[in-house]
N, C-alpha and C positions, 0 to 999 in steps of 0.2 A: 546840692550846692556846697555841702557842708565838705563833701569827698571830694569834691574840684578842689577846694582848698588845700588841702590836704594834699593834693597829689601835685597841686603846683607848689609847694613848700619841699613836697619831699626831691618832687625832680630836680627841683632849683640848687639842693645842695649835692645830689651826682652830675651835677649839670659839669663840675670840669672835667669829667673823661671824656666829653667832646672837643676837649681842650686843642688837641691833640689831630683833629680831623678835617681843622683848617686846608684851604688849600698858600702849596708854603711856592713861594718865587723869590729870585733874587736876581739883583741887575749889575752891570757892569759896562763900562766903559772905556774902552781899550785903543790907545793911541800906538802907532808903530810907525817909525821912523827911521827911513836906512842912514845909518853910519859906515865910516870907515870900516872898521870892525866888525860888524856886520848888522842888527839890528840894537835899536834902543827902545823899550816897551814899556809904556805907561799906565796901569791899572789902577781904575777906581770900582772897588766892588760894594755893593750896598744890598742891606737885605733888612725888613722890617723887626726889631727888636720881640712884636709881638709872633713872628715867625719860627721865631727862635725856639722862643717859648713852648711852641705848639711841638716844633720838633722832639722837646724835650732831651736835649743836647747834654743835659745834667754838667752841666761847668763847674768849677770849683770855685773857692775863693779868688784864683789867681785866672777869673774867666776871659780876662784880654789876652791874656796870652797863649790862652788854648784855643779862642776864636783864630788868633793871627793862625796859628800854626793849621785850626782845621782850612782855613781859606788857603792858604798859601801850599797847603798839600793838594789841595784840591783839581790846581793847576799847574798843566804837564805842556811842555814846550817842545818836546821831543826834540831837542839842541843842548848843550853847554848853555848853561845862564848863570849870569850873577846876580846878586842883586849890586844897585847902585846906591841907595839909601834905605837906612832903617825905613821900615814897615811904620806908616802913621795911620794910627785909631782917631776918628769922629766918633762921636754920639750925637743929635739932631733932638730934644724935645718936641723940637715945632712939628716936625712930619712923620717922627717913630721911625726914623733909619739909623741904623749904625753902617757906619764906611768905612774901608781899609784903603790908605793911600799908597802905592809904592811901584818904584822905578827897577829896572831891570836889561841887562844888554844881555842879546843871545849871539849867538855865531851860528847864524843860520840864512840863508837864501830864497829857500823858499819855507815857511815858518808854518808851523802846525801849532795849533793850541787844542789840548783835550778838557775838559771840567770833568771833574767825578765829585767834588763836595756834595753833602745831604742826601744823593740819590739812596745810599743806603739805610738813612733815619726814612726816608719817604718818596718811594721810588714815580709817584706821580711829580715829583717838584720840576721844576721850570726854571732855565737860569737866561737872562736874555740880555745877550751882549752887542752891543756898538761898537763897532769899527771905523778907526780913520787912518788914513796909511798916508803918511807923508802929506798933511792938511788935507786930506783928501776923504769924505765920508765914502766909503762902500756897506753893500745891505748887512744888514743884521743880521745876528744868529739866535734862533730860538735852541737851546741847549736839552736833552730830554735825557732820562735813562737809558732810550735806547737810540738815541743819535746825539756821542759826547765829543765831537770831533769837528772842528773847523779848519782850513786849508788856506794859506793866502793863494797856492796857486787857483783856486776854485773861485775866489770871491766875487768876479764879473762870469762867472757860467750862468748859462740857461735858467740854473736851478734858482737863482737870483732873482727871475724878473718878477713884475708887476704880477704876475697870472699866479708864479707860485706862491709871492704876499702874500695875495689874498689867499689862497690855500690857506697857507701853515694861520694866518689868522682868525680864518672858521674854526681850524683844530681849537685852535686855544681858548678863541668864545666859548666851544663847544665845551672843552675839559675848564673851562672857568666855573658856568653853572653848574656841571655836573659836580665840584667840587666844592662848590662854594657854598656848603650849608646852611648858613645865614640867609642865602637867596631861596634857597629849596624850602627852609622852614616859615617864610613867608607866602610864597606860590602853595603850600599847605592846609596854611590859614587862610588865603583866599576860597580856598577849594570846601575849608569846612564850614565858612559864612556864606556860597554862592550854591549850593549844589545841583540847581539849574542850568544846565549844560549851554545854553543860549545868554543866559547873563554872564558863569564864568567868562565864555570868551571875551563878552564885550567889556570884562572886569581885567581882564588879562590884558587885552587889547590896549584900554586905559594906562593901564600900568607899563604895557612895551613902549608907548609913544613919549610916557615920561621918562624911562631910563632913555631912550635912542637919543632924548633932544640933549639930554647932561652930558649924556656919553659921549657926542658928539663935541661941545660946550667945554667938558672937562679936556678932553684927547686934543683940543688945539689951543689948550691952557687961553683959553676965553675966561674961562669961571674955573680957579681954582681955591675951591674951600679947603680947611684941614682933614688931610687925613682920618684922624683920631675922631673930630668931630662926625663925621660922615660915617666913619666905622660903629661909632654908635648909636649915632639915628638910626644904622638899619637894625640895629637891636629893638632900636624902640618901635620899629614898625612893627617886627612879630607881636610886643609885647600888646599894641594895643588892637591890632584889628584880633589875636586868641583871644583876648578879654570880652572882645565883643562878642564871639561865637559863645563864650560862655555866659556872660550875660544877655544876649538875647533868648539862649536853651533854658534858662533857668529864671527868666524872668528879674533879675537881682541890678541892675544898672545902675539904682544909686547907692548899692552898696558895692559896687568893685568900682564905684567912681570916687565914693568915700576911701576905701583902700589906699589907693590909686597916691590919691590926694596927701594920705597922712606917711606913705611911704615917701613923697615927694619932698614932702616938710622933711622926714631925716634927712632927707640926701642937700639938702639945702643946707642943716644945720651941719653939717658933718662939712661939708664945703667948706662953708662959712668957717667954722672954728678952727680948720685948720688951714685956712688961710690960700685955699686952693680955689679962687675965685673965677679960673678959669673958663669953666663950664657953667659958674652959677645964672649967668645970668638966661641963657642956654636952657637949665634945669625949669627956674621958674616959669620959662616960657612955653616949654613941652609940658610940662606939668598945666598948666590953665586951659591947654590946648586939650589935654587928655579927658581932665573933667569935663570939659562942658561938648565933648563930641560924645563922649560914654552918653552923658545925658541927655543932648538933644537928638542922638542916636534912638534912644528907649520911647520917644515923642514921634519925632520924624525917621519911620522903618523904610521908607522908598528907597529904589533903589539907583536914585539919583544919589544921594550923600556918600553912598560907598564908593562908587566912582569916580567921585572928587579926590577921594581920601585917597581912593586908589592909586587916580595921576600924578598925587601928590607924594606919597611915598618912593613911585617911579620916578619924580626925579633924583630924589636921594639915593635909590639904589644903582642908577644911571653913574653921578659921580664916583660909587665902588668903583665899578667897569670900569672906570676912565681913568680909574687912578693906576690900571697894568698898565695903558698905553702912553700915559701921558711919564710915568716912568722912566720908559724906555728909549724917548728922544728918538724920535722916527726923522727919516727924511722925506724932506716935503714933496717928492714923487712917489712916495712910498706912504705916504699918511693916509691918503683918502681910500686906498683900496685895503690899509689895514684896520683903517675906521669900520668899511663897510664890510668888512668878512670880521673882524671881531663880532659887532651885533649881528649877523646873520647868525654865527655860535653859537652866541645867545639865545637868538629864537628857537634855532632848534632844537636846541637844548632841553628850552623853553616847555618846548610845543610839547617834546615826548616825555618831558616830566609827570605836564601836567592830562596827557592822555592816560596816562600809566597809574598817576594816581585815581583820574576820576574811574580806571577800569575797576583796581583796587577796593576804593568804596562804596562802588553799584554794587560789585560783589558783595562786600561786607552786608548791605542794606536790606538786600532778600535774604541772608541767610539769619540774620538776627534783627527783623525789622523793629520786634516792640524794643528792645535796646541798644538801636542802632544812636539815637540822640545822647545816649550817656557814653558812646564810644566817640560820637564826636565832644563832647564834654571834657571827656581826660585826655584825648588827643591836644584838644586847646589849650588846656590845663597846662601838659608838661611843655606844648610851645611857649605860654607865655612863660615860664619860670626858665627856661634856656635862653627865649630873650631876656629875660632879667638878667642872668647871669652874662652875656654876652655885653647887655648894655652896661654895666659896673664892671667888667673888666677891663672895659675901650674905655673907655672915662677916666678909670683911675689909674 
């Protein structure tokens, strides 16, 4: 018990060189409108501050105006342009976006736009841009490293319809989970509290039904909570179903609920004094929630109460998912088949995670059976200490 500790103290402070292994996307919204002269082109580009971060962009003091200039290099017209007005910076507290506003005329007829920004900090990133061409919406473009080029002569082709939507939206459910190690290092924790091959599913099962209904809920902006908030509940999901695998292996529930509890009080008092009240009342209430599930978790072991806990985690993690699409301002012939091929990504994603890991740990189990519980032990360990870290970096 004493070495869990220890190993979740110590992961917790290398916990930022995950920092960095985010999955990173950025949005934009792009208006074009023929002129005399030939076109006039309006760009709103946004991308989450804490993406930034993750990329590790290393900015300077003078960091606005190195962002302007990497966005604005980023984007290639393949015509003469100008711009028509200074370049205007947003910053957003509420949702964690920063936006670059600016106008632009090209002399061109038929208009190519290519993106190259960030691919070379992170050659997995995603840039996903909106089109409207003279009030007029046409489909979107999902941007990749290895397809950085859009065509207005292309934008009503084949490649456009309903059928390939949903395509390119599986891709991206798909490269969502695969990237998105917040969701991975939870489907983990479920793996290392169920390892009953017939419960995981119906554990997993739980949890898909609750991200699908959010995901759904969030993407047609029905239910749209904060960002930032949602970012780190799913912190605190790992942090509290690892705690359980550790404290049901090691017997100790009301002492990692005692933990639990006096780490909560700093984060309350630390809120509090400085006046950052935002979250507090948020904190107190995860917090009451933590203790007395740790506890009646150690009482009541069925595995009815994890499944609750489960469904209910998956709807939080549902709102993540929902916050790419809901993003992105889909059009409403286009919504429902990028709804339903985004969560299929997901599943699948899903599915071969979590086969891959449970092959992983069957392995593990014969080859080191009398020490196979202390490997799940420190496994849980440095999860819950990366959600720790994860949950105070989305918060603060």
């Amino acid at each position: 018990m004493r070495n869990s500790i220890l190993l979740t103290l110590l992961v917790f402070l290398l916990s930022s060189s995950l920092f960095s292994h985010q999955r990173s996307e950025s949005y934009s919204k792009i208006k074009i409108e023929d002129i005399e002269d030939g076109k006039k082109i309006e760009i709103e580009y946004s991308i989450q501050t804490s993406v930034l971060q993750r990329l590790e962009l290393n900015f300077s003091e003078n960091w606005a105006q190195e962002f302007k200039d990497s966005v604005l290099n980023g984007f290639h017209f393949g015509e003469e342009c100008k711009l028509l007005e200074e370049p205007f910076l947003k910053k957003s507290f509420s949702t964690g976006y920063i936006s670059l506003f600016w106008p632009l005329q090209c002399v061109a007829n038929n208009l190519e736009i290519s993106f190259q920004t960030f691919f070379e900090q992170d050659p997995t990133h995603n840039h996903i841009a909106t089109f409207t061409i003279n009030s007029i919406r046409v489909p979107e473009k999902i941007f990749t490293n290895s397809d950085r080029i859009w065509t207005e002569a292309n934008k009503d082709s084949a490649s456009s319809s309903s059928i390939q939507s949903f395509y390119d939206y599986v891709n991206l459910g798909f490269n969502h989970i695969l990237t998105g190690y917040d969701h991975l290092a939870f489907l983990l924790a479920l793996l290392l509290l169920n390892l009953n091959f017939r419960k995981l599913i119906l554990i997993i099962t739980g949890f898909t039904l609750g991200h699908s209904l959010t995901l759904a809920l969030g993407a047609l902006d029905l239910i749209k909570p904060a960002s930032q908030l949602v970012e780190a509940l799913i912190g605190y999901s790992i942090i509290i179903i690892s705690l359980e695998v550790v404290a049901s292996l090691t017997s100790a529930h009301k002492l990692y609920s005692n933990a639990l509890a006096l780490f909560s009080i700093f984060l309350i008092i630390i809120f509090g004094f400085f006046g950052t009240d935002k979250f507090l009342i948020g904190i107190i209430g995860i917090s009451l929630f933590s203790y007395c599930y740790l506890m009646f978790s150690s009482v009541h072991k069925g595995f009815s109460l994890t499944l609750i806990v489960t469904c209910m985690f998956g709807l939080i993690h549902g709102f993540g998912f929902a916050g790419n699409l809901s993003s992105i301002g889909l059009m409403q012939d286009r919504l429902l088949p990028a709804i339903f091929g985004f969560n299929i990504g997901v599943e699948l994603g899903q599915l071969l995670i979590i086969f891959a890991m449970y092959a992983v740990y069957s392995l593990i189990s014969k080859i080191i059976k009398e020490k196979f519980d202390f490997v799940r032990v420190a496994t849980a360990s440095a999860l819950s200490s990366i959600g720790m870290f994860w949950f105070l970096e989305r918060v603060v």
